[in-house]
C-alpha positions as a printed Julia matrix, in Angstrom:
238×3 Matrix{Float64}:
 -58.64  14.16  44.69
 -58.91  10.48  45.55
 -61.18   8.19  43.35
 -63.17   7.26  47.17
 -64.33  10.82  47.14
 -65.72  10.78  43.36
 -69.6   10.22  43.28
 -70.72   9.49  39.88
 -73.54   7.98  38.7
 -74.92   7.2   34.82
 -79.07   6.92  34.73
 -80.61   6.27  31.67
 -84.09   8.27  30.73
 -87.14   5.61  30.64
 -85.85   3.15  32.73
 -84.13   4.61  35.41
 -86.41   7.87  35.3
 -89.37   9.06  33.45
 -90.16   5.13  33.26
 -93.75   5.96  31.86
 -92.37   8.52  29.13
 -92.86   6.76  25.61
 -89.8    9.91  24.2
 -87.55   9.08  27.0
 -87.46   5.57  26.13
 -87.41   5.93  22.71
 -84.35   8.87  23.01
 -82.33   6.51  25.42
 -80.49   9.72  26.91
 -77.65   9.32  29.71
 -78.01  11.82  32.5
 -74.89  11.91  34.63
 -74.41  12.77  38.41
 -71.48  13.72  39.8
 -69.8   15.06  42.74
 -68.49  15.01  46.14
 -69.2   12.23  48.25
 -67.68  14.28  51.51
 -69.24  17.57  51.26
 -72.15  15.48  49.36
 -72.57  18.18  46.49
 -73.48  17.15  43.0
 -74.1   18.67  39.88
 -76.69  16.99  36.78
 -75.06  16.5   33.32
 -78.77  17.14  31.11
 -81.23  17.18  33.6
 -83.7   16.35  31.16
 -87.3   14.34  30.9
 -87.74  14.34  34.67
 -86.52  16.43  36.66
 -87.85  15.66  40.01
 -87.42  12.18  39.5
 -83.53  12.78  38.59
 -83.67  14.55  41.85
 -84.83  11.88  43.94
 -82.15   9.63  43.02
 -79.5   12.1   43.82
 -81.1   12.81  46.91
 -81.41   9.08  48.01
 -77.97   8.43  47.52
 -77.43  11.44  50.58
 -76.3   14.47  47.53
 -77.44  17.88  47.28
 -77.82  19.39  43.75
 -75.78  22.59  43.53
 -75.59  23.11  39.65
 -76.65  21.85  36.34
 -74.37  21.0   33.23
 -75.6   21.17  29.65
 -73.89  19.04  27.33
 -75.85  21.33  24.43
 -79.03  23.21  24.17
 -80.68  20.3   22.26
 -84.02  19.75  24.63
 -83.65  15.93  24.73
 -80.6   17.66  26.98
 -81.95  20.34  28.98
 -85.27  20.31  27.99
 -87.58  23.08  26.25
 -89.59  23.73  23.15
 -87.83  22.13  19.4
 -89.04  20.88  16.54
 -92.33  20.57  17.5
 -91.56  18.76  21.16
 -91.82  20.16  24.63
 -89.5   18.53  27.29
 -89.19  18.89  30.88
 -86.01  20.22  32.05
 -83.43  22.6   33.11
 -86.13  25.5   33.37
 -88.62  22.92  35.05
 -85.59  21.81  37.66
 -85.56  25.34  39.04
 -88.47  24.64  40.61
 -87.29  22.2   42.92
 -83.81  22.98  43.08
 -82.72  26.8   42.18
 -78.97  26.34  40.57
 -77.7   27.58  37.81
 -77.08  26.06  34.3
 -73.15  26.15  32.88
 -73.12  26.39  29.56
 -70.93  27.41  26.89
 -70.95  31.35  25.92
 -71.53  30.25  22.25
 -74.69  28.02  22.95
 -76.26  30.39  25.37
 -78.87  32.27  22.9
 -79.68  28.8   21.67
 -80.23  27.65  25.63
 -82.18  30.71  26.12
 -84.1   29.63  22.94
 -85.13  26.53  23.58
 -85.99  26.56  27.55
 -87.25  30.08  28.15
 -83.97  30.69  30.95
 -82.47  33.84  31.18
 -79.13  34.98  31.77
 -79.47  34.94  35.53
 -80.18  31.1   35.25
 -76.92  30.62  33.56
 -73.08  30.51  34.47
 -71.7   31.03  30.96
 -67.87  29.56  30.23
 -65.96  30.47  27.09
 -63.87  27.85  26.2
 -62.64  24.81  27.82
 -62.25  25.58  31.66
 -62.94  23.69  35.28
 -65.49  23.66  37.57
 -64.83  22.52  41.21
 -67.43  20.73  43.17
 -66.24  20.31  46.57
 -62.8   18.25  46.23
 -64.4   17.1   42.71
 -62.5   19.1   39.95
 -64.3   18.55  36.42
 -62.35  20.0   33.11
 -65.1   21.61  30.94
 -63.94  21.08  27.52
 -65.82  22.98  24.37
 -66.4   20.63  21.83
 -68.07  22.61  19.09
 -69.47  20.83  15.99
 -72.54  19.16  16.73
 -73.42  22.53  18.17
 -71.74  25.85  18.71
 -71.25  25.52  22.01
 -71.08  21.25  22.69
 -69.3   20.75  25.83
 -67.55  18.0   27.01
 -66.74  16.84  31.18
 -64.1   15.34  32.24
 -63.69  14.15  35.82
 -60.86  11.74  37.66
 -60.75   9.61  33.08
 -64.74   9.71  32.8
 -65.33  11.74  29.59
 -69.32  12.48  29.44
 -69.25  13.56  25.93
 -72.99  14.29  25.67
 -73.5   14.14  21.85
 -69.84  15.11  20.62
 -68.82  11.65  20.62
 -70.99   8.2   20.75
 -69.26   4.67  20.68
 -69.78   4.25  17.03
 -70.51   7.34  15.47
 -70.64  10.94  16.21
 -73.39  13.29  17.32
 -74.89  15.05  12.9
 -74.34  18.08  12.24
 -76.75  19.0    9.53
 -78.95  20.88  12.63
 -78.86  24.59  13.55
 -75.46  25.51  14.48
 -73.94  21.79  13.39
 -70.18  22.32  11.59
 -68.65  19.0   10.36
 -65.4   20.82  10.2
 -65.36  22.03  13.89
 -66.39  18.18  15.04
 -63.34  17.41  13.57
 -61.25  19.28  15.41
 -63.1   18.5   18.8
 -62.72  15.2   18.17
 -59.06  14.85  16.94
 -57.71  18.11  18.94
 -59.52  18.9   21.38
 -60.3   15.36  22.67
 -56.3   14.36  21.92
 -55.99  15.24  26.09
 -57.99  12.33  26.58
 -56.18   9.32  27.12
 -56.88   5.67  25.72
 -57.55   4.25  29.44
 -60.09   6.98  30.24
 -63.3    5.51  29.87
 -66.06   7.47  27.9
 -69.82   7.84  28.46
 -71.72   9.1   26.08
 -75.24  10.72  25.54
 -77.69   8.01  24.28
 -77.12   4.57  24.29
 -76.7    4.06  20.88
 -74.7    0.83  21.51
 -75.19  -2.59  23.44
 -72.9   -1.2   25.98
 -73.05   1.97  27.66
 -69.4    3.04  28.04
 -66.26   1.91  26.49
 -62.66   2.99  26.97
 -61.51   5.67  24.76
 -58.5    3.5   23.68
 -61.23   0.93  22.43
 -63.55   3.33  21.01
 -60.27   5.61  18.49
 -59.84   1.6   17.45
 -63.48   0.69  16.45
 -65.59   4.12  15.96
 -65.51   4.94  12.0
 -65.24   8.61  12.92
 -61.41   8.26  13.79
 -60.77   6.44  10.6
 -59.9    9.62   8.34
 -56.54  10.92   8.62
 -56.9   14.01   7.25
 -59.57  16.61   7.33
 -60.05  16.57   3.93
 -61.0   12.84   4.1
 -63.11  13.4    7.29
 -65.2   16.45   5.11
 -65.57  13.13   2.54
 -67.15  10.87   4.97
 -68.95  13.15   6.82
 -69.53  16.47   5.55
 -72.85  17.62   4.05
């Protein structure tokens, strides 16, 4: 893979699409593109808010939509019915564009939950594992702790961490399925493969900026400050 080939794109909800949606502005989501600028296939990290509109964009820039990714089955991700709010998404996308959802086997009742699809809509992955899109390959790493069945992407040192892992802070997990003690391992195991010059883009814009190198955000981000897991349960357990 050669970086030339990489398409990859970070559009934030309410400004870049679903400008006149009062949630998506106030939510500040990421959704991320990415794919293969060749064979001009893409996939949508949390197709959420606006789904046509998300299209349009990845269809001006010459891409064709051949999957969906679902960071977790939260529906400020992939849309659906929670906590009292309906958002267009994932399910609403097959309308205009009939590809599958990858998700992780552990969040896939909760996915099913929340957006009505069924297991036909969804490409289920257990564990950390790679998805090719044309020359493109993306590592799919499960990231449980802000929900069963978080995932992770990472493609040619992006990290799209979805809510795993912000640039200060970390996504709660006092919500159905949230375990502090698994986000602890995500985040010092699991993400350990990560290196310091990979750059990481996160879920919301939480911060002034909207990406920061991984390097930068182990030396700033409070999260990384316990060395233990018994200091980590301190800080952030509930």
């Amino acid at each position: 893979m050669t970086n030339d080939r990489l398409y990859f794109r970070q559009l934030l909800s309410g400004r870049d699409f679903a400008q006149s949606d009062p949630f998506a502005q106030q939510m500040v989501n990421f959704v991320y593109l990415i794919g293969d600028r060749e064979t001009k296939e893409a996939v949508i990290v949390d197709p959420a808010y606006d789904p046509s509109g998300i299209l349009e964009i990845l269809h001006a820039d010459g891409m064709t939509c051949v999957g969906m990714l679902g960071t977790h089955y939260h529906a400020d991700h992939v849309g659906g019915s929670m906590m009292g709010l309906t958002v267009s998404g994932a399910a609403e996308m097959l309308g205009v564009a009939d590809v599958p959802l990858h998700v992780q086997v552990a969040e896939a009742e909760y996915v099913k939950k929340v957006t009505g699809l069924t297991d036909d809509h969804l490409i289920q992955h257990d564990g950390s594992s790679s998805l090719e899109v044309g020359a493109i390959s993306i590592d799919l790493l499960h990231t449980p702790g802000h929900t069963p069945g978080s995932q992770s992407f990472l493609v040619d040192d992006r990290l799209v961490a979805g809510d795993t892992l912000f640039l200060q802070g970390c996504g709660r997990t006092d919500l159905p399925g949230g375990d502090p003690e698994q986000l602890y391992h995500s985040l010092t195991k699991v993400l350990s493969k990560v290196p310091d010059h990979a750059v990481l883009f996160p879920g919301h814009q939480y911060s002034p900026e909207p990406s920061a190198t991984m390097g930068e955000t182990r030396a700033q981000n409070m999260v990384f400050a316990p060395k233990s897991a018994e200091q980590w349960m301190a800080m952030f357990g509930h």
